[in-house]
C-alpha positions in Angstrom: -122.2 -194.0 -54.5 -120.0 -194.1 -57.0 -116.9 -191.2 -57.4 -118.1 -187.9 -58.8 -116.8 -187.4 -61.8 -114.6 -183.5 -62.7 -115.8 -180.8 -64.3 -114.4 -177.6 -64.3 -114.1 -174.4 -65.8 -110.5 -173.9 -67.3 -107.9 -172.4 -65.3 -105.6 -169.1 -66.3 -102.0 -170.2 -66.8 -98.4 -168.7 -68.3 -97.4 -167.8 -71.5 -98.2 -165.0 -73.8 -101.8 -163.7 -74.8 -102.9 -164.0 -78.3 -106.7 -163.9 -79.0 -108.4 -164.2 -81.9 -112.2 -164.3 -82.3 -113.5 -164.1 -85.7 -111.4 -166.5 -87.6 -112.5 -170.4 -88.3 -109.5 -171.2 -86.3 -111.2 -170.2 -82.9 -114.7 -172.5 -84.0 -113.0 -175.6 -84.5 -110.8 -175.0 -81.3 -114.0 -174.4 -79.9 -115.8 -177.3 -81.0 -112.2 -179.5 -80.1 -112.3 -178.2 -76.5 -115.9 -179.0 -75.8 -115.8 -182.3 -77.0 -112.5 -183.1 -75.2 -114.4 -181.7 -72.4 -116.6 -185.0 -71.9 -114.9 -188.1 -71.3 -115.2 -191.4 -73.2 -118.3 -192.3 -70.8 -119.9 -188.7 -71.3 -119.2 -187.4 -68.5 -117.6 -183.6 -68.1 -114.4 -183.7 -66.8 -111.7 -180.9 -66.5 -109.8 -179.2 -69.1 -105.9 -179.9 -69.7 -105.2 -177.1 -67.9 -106.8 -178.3 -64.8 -105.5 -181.8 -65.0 -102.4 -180.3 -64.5 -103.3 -178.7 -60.9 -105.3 -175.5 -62.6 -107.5 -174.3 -59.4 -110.2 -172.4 -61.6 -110.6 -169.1 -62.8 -108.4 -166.2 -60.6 -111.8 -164.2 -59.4 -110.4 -161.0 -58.9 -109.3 -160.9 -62.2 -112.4 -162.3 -63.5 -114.5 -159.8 -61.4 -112.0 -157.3 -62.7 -112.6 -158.2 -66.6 -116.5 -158.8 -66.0 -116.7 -154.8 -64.8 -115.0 -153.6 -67.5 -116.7 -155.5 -70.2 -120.0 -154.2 -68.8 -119.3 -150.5 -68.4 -118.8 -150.5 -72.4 -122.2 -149.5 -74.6 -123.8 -152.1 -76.5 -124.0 -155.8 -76.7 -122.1 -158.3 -74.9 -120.1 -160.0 -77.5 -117.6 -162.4 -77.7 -115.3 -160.0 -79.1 -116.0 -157.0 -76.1 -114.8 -160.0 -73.6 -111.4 -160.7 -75.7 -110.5 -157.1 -75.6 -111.4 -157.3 -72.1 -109.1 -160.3 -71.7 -106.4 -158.9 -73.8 -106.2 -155.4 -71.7 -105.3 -157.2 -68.8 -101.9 -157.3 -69.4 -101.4 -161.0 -68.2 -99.6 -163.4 -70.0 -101.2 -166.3 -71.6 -101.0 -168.6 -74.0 -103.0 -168.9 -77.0 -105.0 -171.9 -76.0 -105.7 -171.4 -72.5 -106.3 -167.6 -73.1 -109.2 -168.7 -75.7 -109.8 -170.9 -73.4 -110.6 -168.1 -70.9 -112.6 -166.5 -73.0 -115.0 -169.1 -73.2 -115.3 -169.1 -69.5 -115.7 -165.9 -69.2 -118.3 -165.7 -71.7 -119.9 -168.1 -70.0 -119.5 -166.4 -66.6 -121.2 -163.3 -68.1 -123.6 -164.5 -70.6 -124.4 -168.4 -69.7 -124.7 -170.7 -67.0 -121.2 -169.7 -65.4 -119.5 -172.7 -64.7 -122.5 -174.9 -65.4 -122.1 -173.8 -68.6 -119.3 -177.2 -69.9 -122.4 -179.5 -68.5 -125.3 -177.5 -70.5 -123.3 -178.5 -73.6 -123.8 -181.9 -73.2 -126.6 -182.6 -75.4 -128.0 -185.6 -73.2 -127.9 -183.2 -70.2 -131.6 -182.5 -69.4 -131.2 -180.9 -66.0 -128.7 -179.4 -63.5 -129.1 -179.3 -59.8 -127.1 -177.4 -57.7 -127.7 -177.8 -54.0 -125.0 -175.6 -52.4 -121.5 -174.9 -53.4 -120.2 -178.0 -53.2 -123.1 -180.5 -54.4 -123.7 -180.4 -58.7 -125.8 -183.2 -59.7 -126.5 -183.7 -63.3 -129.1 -186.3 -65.3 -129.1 -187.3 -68.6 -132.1 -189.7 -69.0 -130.8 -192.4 -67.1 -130.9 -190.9 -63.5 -129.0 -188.1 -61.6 -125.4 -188.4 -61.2 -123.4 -186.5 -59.4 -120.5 -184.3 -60.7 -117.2 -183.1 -58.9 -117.5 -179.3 -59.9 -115.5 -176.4 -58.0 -118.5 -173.8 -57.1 -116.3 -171.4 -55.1 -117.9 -170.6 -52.4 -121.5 -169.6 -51.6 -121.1 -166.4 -52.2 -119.8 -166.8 -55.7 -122.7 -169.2 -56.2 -125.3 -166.5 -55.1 -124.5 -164.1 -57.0 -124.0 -166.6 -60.3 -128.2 -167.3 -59.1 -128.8 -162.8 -58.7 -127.0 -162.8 -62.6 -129.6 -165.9 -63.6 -132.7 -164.2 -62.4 -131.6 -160.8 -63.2 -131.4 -162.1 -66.8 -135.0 -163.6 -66.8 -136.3 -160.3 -65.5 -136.8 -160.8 -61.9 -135.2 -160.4 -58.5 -134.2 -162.2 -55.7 -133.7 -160.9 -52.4 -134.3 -161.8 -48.8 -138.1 -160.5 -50.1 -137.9 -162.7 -53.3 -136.1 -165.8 -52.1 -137.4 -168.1 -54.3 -138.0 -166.7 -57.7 -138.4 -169.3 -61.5 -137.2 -167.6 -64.3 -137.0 -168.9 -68.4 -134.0 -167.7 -70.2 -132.7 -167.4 -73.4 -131.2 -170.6 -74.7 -133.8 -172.8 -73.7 -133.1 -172.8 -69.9 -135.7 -172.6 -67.1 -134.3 -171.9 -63.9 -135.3 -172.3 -60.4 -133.4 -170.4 -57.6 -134.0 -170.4 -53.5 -131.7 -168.8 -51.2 -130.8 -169.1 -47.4 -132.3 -168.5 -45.3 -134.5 -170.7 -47.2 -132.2 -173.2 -48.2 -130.0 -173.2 -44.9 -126.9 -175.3 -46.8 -126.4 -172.5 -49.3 -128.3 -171.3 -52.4 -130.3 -174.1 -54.7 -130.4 -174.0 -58.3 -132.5 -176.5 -60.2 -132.2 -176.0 -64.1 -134.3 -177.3 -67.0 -133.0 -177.4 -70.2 -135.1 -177.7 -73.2 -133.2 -179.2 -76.3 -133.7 -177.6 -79.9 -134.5 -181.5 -81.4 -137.7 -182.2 -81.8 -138.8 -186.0 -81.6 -141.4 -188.0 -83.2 -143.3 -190.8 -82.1 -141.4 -193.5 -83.9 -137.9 -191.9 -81.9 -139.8 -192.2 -78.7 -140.9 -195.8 -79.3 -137.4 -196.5 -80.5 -136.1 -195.2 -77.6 -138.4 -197.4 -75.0 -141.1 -195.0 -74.2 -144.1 -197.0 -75.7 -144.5 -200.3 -77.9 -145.8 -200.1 -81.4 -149.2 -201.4 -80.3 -149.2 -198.1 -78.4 -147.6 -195.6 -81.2 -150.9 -196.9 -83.4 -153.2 -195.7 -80.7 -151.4 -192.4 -80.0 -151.6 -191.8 -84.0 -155.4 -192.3 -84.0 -156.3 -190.5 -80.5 -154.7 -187.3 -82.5 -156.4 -188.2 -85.7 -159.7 -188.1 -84.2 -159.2 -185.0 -82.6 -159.6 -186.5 -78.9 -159.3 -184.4 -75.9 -156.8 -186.3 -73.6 -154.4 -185.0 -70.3 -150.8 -186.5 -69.4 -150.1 -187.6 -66.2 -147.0 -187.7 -64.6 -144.0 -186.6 -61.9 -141.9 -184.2 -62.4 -139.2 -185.3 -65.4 -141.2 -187.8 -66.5 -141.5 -186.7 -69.8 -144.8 -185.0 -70.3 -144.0 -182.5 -72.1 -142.1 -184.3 -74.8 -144.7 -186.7 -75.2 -147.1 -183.7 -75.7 -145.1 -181.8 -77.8 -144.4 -185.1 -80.3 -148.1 -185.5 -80.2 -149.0 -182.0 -81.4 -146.7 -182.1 -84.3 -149.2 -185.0 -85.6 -152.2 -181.8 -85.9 -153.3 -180.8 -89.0 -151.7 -178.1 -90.4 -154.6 -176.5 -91.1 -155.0 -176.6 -87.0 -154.8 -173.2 -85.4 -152.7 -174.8 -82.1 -152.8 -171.8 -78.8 -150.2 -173.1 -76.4 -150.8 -171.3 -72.3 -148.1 -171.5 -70.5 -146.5 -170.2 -67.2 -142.7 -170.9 -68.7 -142.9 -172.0 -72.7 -141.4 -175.4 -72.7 -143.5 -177.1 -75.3 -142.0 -177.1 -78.7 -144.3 -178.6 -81.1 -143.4 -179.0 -84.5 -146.5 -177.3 -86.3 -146.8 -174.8 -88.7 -149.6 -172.4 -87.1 -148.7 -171.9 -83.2 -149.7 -168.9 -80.7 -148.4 -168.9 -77.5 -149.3 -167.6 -74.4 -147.4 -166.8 -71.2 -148.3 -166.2 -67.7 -146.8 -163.2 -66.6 -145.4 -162.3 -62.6 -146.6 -159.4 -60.7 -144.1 -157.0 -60.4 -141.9 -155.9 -57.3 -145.5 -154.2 -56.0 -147.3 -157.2 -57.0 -149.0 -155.9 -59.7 -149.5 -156.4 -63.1 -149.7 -160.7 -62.6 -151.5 -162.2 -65.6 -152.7 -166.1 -64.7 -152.9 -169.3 -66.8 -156.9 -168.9 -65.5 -157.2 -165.4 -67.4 -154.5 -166.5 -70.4 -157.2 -169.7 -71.0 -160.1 -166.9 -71.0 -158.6 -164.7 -73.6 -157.6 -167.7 -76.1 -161.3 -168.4 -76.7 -161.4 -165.5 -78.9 -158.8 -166.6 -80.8 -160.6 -169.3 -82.3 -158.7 -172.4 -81.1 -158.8 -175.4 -83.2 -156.4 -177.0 -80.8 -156.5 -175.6 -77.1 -153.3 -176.5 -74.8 -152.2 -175.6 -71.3 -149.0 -176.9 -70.8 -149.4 -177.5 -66.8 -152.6 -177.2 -64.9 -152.0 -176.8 -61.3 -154.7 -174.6 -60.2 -157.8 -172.7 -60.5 -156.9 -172.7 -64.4 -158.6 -175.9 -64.5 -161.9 -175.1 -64.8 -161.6 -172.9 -67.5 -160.1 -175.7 -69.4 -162.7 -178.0 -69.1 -165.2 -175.9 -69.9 -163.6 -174.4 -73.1 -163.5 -178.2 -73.7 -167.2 -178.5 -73.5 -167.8 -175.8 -75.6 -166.9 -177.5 -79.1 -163.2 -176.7 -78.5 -160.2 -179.9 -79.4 -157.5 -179.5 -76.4 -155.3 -180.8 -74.1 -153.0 -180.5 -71.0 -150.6 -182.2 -68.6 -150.8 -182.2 -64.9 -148.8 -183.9 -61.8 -150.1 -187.2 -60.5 -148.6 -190.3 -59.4 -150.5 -192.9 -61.2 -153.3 -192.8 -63.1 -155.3 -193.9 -60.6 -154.7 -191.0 -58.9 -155.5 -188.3 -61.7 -159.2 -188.6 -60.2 -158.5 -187.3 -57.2 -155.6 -184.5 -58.4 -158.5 -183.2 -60.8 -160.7 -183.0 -57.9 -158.6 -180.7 -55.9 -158.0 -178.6 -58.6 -161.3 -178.0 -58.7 -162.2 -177.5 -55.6 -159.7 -174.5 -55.9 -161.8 -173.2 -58.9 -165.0 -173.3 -56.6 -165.7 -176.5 -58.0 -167.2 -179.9 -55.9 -166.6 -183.3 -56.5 -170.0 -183.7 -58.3 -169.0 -180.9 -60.0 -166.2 -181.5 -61.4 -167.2 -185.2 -62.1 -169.7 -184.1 -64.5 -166.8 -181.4 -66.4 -164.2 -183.8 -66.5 -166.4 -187.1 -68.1 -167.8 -184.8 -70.7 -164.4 -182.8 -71.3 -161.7 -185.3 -71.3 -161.7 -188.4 -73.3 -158.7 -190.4 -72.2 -155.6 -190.0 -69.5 -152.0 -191.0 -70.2 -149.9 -191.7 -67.9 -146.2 -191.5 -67.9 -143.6 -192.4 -65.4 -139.6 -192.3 -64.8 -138.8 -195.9 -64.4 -135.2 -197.5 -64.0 -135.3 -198.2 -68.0 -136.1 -194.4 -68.9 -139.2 -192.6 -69.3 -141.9 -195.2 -70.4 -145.6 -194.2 -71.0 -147.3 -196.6 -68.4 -150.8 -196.4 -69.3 -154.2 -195.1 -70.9 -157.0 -194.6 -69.2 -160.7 -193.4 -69.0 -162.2 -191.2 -66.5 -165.6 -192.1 -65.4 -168.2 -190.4 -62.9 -169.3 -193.3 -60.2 -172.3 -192.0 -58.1 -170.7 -188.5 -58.3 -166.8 -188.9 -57.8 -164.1 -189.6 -60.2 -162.8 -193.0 -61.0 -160.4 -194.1 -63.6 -160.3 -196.9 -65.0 -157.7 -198.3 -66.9 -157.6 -199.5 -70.6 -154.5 -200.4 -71.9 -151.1 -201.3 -69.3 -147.5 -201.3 -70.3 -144.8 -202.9 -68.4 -141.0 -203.7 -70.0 -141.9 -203.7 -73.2 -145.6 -205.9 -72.5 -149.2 -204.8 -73.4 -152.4 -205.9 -71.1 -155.5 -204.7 -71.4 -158.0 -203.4 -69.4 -161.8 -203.2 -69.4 -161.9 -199.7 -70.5 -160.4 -201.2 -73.5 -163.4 -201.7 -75.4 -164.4 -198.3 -75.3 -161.6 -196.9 -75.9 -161.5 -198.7 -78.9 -165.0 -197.0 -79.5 -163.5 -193.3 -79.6 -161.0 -194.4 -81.8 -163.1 -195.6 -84.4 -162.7 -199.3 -83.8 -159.9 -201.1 -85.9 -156.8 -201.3 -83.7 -156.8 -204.9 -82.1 -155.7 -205.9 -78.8 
């Protein structure tokens, strides 16, 4: 393994305190720091301060400064936490003071001292697994970053602040709570005795960009023989699912594909955390809501998908199915309705199979479920997290074969090379012929 790289958050230091916080001056310092706060290769690395033996921020003065800032009414600004910093009386100078600022703001407000490796804009998650274990990955594969945690207690209560702001609780009766926060993180918290190394935090972040499908072909997702296909499965209105692990990039390959609806589309998006960010002028969205510290209140994907049939759909999308949910999906898309959805799988060979349990926890059997899914779903894409990136593998159709699922493949892509399969043909069919092989 390779050494971890540093990142830090930036250490208090001597000199005299001079803040200022709405001038442009503090912006561009702003900008100057953060970008001085990734090295040449990208990676987060400590501020000057640190470089020269800073040990992190002095937490009894940050507790100290974080309970007065929120005894005061109002907001939590940026300007509340300067005063804050400037009634403490110590002595700093101008940059590392602004510099503490930041970090503090972050400590209140953001991801704490995860905060320098959310700003990377390739960063697309953040694992924490204990105080002294911060992994990163930015598209390419985790790596693993040398980042001073404190100790666990500091880390568990930077997780109680996380949930807190999402709206929930964890507790030894909560341990393992998933919260979506402002800013476009999603974040996943377990504590001991749980996790018996020290609290976990697994963090999603969802980037403002939007991409299109020539960016994702560009970037080694798909060929153009495949782009052309995607453009005409959206075109026609075809119901499809997307297949895939965890990080694979389903739902950026959804979201790019639902920015190709017609604007004159009426799009409902059901969720249990919004992540999809499609790029379409006439969006609803739905969110599953938790039951609350009685366990009561809890609204499901299943009765979200119910209520969104009297919204007159054009477009019906549940971002993940993973349960009972299912059902409900493939019948609204037997009913006339357009739609679509992602769920886990590990090929798509196996999406047969996955769709079957999830019917079976809707009450449905194989035979069942066989006959929903061939009439409901007209092709499966599968996506997968390869050493090259996140590459869509392959399309598929789902057939019924004496009552149980099959899939059978239709087109295959491997580094950069298109095969086809005998599913191809009819594929071809739903299309509307004219895309050659």
């Amino acid at each position: 393994m390779s050494r971890p790289t540093k990142a830090q958050g930036p250490a208090f230091g001597s000199g005299h305190l001079a803040v200022e916080v709405d001038g442009g001056s503090q912006s561009g310092s702003r900008r100057d720091r953060r970008a001085g706060a990734m090295s040449a290769g990208g990676t987060p690395r400590g501020t000057a301060s640190q470089e020269r033996g800073g040990a992190g921020l002095d937490q009894a003065l940050l507790e100290s400064i974080r309970q007065d800032v929120l005894k005061g009414p109002g907001p939590l600004t940026t300007e509340r936490v300067a005063a804050a910093v400037n009634s403490t009386g110590r002595f700093l100078g101008p940059s590392v003071a602004l510099a503490a600022v930041e970090s503090i703001n972050a400590e209140l407000r953001g991801l704490g001292p995860l905060q320098v490796i959310a700003e990377d804009p390739e960063v697309t998650d953040i694992f924490v697994n204990g105080p002294d274990e911060v992994w990163c990955d930015r598209g390419s594969g985790l790596e693993r970053i040398d980042m001073a945690l404190g100790g666990e207690e500091q880390l568990r209560a930077l997780a109680l602040r996380l949930v807190s702001a999402g709206g929930r609780r964890l507790d030894d009766g909560n341990p393992c709570v998933d919260v979506r926060l402002s800013g476009g993180y999603r974040v996943h918290a377990v504590i001991p005795p749980l996790s018996p190394e020290g609290t976990v935090l697994s963090i999603r972040i969802r980037r403002e960009r939007r991409f299109t499908l020539a960016e994702l072909g560009e970037a080694g997702m798909f060929p153009s023989g495949i782009q052309a296909v995607l453009q005409s499965l959206m075109s026609r209105r075809l119901n499809f699912l997307i297949s895939g692990a965890t990080g694979s990039g389903k739902t950026t390959l959804l979201s790019c594909l639902l920015s190709l609806a017609g604007p004159q589309e009426r799009m409902v998006l059901i969720e249990d955390a919004s992540e999809l960010d499609p790029g379409h002028p006439h969006i609803v969205r739905l969110e599953a809501r938790h039951g609350n510290i009685e366990g009561r209140g809890a609204v499901g994907l299943r009765e979200l998908v119910r209520q969104s049939l009297r919204m007159r759909p054009d477009r019906l999308v549940v971002g993940e199915c993973r349960g009972a949910e299912v059902r409900e999906l493939l019948m609204a898309l037997n009913t006339g309705h357009s739609g679509a959805g992602t769920l886990h799988a590990n090929s798509a060979r196996d999406v047969p199979v996955r769709l079957e349990a999830l019917g079976a926890l809707a009450g449905l059997d194989a035979s069942a479920t066989a006959a929903q899914v061939t009439s409901a779903v007209d092709v499966v894409i599968h996506v997968e997290r390869t050493v090259h990136g996140r590459e869509l593998r392959e399309l598929s159709l789902v057939r019924a074969v004496r009552g149980r699922l099959e899939a059978e493949s239709a087109v295959l892509h491997s580094e950069g090379e298109l095969s086809y399969g005998p599913a191809w043909p009819a594929l071809r069919a739903r299309l509307g012929g004219g895309l050659e092989p």
